[in-house]
C-alpha positions in Angstrom: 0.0 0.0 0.0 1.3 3.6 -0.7 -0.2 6.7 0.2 -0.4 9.9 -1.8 0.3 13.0 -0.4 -0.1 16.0 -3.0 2.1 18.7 -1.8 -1.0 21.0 -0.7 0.2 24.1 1.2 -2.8 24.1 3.6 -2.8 21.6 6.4 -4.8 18.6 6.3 -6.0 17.8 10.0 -8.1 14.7 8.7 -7.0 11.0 10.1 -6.6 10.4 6.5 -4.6 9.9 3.1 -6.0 11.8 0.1 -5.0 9.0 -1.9 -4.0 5.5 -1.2 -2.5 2.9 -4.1 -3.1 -0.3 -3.3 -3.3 -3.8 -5.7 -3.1 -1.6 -9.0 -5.8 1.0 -7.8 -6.1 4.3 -6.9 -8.8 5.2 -3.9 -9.0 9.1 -3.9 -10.4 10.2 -0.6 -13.7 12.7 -1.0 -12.4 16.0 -2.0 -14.8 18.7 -0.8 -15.1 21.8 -2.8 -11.8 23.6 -0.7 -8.9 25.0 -2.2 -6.4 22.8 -0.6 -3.7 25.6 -0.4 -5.8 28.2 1.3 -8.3 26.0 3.3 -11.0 28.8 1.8 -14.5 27.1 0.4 -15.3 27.5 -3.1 -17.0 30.9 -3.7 -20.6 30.7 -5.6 -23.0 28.1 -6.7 -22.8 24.6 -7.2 -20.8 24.9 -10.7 -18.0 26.8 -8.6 -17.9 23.9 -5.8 -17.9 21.0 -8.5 -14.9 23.5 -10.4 -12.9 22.9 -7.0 -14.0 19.3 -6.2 -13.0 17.9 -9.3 -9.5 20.3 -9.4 -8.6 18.7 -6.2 -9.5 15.1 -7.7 -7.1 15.9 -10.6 -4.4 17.1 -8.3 -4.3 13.7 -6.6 -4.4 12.0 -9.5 -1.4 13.5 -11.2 0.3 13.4 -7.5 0.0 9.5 -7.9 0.9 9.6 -11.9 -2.5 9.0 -13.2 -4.9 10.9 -15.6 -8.8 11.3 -15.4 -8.9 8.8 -18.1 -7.9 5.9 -15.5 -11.1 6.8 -13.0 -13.3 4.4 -13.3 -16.0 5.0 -10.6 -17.0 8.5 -9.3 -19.3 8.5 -5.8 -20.5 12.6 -5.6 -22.6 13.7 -2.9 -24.1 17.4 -3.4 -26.2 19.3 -1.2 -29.5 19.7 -2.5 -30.8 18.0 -5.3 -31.7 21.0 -6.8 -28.0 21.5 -7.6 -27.4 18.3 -9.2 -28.0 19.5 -13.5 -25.1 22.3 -12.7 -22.5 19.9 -11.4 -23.6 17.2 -13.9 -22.7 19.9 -16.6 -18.9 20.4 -14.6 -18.5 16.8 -14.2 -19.3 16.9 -18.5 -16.6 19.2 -19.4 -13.9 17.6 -17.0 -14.3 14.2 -17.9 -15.0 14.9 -21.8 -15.9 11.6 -23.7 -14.7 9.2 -21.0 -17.3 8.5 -19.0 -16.8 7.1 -15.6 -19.0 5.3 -13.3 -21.0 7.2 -10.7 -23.5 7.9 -8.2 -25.1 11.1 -7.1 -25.9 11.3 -3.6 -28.3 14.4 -2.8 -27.1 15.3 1.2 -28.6 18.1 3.3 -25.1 19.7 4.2 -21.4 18.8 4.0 -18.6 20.1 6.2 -17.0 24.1 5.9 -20.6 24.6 3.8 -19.5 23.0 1.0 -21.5 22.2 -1.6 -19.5 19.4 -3.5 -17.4 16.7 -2.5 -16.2 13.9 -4.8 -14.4 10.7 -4.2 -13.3 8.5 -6.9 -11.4 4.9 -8.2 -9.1 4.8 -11.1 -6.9 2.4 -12.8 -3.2 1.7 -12.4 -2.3 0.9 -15.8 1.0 -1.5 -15.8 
């Protein structure tokens, strides 16, 4: 098992690993809609949270060598389902033609009033 540890600037008080490589897998902790270097939430509506979610997913993925084509499954909560067409629409552009697995989990709140967070699974390719 190896963990990965992007080289945030902000500290990370969680009993956790953002990422953990284990068996040719990548498990990418849920990454809430903070900008890792500054601890500060996302400003704006659900697009802007999703924006920072998924820039903190690609962060750990190039910290562990890997590239948004290797996700394979994608577990998203978001508060309110109200919210759930403008972070589809994000979740669109960033993954482009590849299209993951996933699940959308509507949740009444998430920590630091976040609006997004995002875990994922992606491929180690030999």
């Amino acid at each position: 098992m190896q963990y990965v540890e992007p080289k945030w600037k902000g500290e990370n008080k969680g009993h956790y690993s953002p990422g953990v490589l284990s068996h040719g897998t990548l498990y990418i902790s849920g990454q809430l809609s903070v900008d890792p270097d500054t601890r500060e939430t996302a400003k704006g509506d659900a697009r802007a949270h999703a924006r920072q979610a998924l820039k903190n997913l690609d962060t750990v993925l190039e910290a562990a060598g890997l590239s948004r084509s290797q996700v394979v499954q994608c577990r998203i909560y978001v508060v309110g389902i109200e919210n759930w067409d403008a972070v589809n629409e994000v979740y669109a552009e960033f993954f482009g033609s590849h299209k993951p697995a996933r699940v959308v989990v509507p949740v009444t709140e998430l920590h630091f009033g976040c609006l997004v967070e995002i875990e994922a699974v992606a491929e180690v390719e030999p």
